[in-house]
N, C-alpha and C positions, 0 to 999 in steps of 0.2 A: 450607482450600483454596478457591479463588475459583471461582465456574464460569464455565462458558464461554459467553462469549454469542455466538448464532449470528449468521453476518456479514448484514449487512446492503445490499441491492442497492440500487447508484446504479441512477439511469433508464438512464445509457447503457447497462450491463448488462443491465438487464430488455427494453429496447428489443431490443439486437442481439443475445439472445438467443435468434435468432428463425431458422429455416431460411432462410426466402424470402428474409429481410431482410438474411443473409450469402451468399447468392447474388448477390444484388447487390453487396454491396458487394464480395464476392471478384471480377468482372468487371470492378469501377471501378479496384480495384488492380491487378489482374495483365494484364486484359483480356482472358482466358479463360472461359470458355464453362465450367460445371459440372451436372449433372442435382442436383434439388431430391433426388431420393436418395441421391446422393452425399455430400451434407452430412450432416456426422453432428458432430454438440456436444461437446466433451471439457472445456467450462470449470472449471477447479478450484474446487471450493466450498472455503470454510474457515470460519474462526470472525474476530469483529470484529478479534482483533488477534493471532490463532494460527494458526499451521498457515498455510500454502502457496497463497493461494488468487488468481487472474487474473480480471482483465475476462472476458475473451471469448477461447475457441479453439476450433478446430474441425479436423476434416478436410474437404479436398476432394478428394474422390475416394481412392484409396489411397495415392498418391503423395504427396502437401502436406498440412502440417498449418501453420496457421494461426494466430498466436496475436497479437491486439489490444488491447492496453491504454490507457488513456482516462485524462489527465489534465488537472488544473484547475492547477496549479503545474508550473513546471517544474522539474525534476531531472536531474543527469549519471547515475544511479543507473540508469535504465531497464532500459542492456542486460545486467548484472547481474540484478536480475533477472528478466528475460525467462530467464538462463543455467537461474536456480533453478526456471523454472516446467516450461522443456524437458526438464529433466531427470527432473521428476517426471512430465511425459506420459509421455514414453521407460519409466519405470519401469512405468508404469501397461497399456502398451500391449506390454511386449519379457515375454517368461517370466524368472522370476528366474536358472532356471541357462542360459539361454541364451547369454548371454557367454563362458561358461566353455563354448563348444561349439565343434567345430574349423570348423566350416561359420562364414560370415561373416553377419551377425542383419542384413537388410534394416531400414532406418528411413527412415517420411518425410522428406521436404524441410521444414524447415523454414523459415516468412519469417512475420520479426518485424513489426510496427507501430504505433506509439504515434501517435495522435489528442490534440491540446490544444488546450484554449481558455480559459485563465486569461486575464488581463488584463497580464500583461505581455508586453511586444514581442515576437516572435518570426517569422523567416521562414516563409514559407509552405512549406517544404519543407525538409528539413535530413537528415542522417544521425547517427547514433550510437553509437559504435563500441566494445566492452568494450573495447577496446586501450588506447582512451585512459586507461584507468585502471590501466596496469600502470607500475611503475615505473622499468622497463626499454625501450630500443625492440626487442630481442629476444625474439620468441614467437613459440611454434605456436599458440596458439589465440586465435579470432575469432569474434566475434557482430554482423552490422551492425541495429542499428531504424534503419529506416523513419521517419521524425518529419514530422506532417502540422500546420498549427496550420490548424483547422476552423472559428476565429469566423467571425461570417458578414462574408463582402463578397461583391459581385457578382462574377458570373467567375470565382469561384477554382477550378479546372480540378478537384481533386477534388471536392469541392462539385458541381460540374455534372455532373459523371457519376454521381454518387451521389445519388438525390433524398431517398432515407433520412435521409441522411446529413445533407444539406440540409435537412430540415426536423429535424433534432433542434437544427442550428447555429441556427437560425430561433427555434426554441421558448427555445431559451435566453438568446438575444440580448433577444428578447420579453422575458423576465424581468428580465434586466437594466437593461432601458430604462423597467421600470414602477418597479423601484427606486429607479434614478436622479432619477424625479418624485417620491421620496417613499412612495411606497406600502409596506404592510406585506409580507413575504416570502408569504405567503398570499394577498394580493391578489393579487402581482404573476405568481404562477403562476394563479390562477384566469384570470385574464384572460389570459397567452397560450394557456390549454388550450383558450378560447373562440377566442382565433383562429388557431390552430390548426385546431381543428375548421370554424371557417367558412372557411378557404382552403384548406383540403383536403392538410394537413399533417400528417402521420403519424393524420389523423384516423380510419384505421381502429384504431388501439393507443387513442389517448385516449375512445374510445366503448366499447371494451371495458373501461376502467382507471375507480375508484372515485375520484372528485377528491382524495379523503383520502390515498388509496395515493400517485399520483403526488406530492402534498405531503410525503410523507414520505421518499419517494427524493431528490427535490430538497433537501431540507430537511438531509436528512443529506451532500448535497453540498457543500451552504453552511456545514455545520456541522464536514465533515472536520478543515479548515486548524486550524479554533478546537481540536478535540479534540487533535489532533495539539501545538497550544501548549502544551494545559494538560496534557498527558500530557510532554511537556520540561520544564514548572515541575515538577510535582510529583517527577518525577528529579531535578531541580536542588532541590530543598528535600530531598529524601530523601539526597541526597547531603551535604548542608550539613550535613544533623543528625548524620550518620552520622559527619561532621569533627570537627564540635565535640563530641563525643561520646569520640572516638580522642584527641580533645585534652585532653579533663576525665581523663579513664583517666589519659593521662601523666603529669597531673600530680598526681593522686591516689599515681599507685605512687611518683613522684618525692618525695612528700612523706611518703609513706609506708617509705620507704626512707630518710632521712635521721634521722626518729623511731627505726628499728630500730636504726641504727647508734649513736642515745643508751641502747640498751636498754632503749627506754621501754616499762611492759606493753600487754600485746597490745588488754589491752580500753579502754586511754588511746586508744594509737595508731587506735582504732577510732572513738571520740569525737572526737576531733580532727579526722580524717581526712573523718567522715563517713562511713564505708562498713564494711561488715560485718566480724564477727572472721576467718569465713570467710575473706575477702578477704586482711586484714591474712596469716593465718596463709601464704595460699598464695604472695603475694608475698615473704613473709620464708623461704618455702621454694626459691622460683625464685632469689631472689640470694643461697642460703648464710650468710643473714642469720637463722637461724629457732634460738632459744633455748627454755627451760622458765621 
């Protein structure tokens, strides 16, 4: 049995995991007004690739609860699940026999939001809707994200109201563009954490953060896409073996079975075959093929 390795925080996670720093940005989305006690964290921890776990959620106040996902690729998949993650606050925050209670169970508001900044195209502002993916246009049920793409350019109206926000877009764009000259993935964040820090960019978080640590968040950013490939080959190779494997069986019983019917002995048909007397005996038992 494999163990489980405990999941691993992007920066954007570590960043907005942060009271102050979801107060703002819950004012840049909704443009209300929340007390810093108010805010209360409910993010799902999980394991790297088990169990149930989100970006970023929180309550605001007792009314809304909040849940923010952060991607580098785009996906249709979001508002799904977002479904699976609400369900599991819901679960975490309602009493188990409380449904089954004739009084009606108060639940926050929920509002969704996915943040991307991969490198493919995408509008500055977009919706995402579980609907789309029913295969009817008849339903009761609906889930809208929110979809923000955060690379940086000037002006982009969330970005401005968000300076958090802003400089995480900043830091990473940074990285990007030391890349692009070539530099190593280690260079290229040491140097935006340096300017960062001298243009007064999230520089209260990177003076608390160990340069190693923040290396290893981003590191595992850059390295999601790639895990994610080589976790699809080796499916794709476990399944291939698994074929030609269901393939050799066929034709071992196949040929194993044509030997029974010469009523050749068992431990011929085993030499022949290749494969255990065992084998032979149980196949010649499953087609009413099985002699003394």
């Amino acid at each position: 049995m494999k163990a489980k390795r405990i999941y691993k925080d992007s920066l954007f996670r570590d960043i907005f995991n942060d009271r102050r720093r979801l107060q703002r940005i819950y004012k840049a989305l909704t443009g209300k007004l929340v007390t810093l006690k108010d805010i209360k964290i409910t993010t799902l921890r999980g394991t790297f690739f088990e169990d149930i776990k989100n970006d970023v959620s929180f309550m605001a106040g007792s009314h809304h609860i909040v849940l923010m996902e952060h991607q580098s690729t785009l996906s249709e998949n979001i508002p799904l699940r977002m479904l699976w993650y609400i369900a599991k606050l819901y679960r975490q925050k309602v009493n188990p026999d409380a449904p089954y209670k004739k009084a009606r169970v108060p639940l926050p508001v929920p509002h969704f939001f996915m943040f991307y900044n991969g490198t493919t195209a995408a509008p500055e502002k977009w919706m995402m809707r579980l609907s789309d993916a029913f295969e009817e246009n008849e339903h009761t049920l609906e889930l809208v994200v929110t979809a923000y793409n955060i690379n940086y350019e000037e002006n982009k109206e969330l970005l401005e109201k968000c300076h958090d926000l802003k400089c995480y877009s900043i830091f990473i764009d940074k990285v990007r563009k030391e890349l692009a000259l070539g530099q190593t993935l280690r260079q290229s964040v040491t140097s935006a954490i340096s300017y960062c820090k001298e243009n007064d960019l999230l520089a209260d978080y990177f003076a608390k953060k160990e340069q190693e640590e923040v290396f290893d968040m981003v590191n595992f950013k850059w390295d999601w896409n790639r895990a994610m490939e080589v976790r699809a080959a080796e499916a794709a190779a476990e399944a291939t073996e698994k074929t030609a494997a269901k393939v050799a069986d066929e034709k071992t019983t196949e040929f194993v079975i044509n030997l029974l019917q010469e009523h050749e002995p068992y431990e011929k048909i085993s030499r022949l075959a290749s494969t255990s007397l065992e084998n032979v005996k149980r196949i010649a038992k499953m087609n009413n093929l099985a002699y003394s």
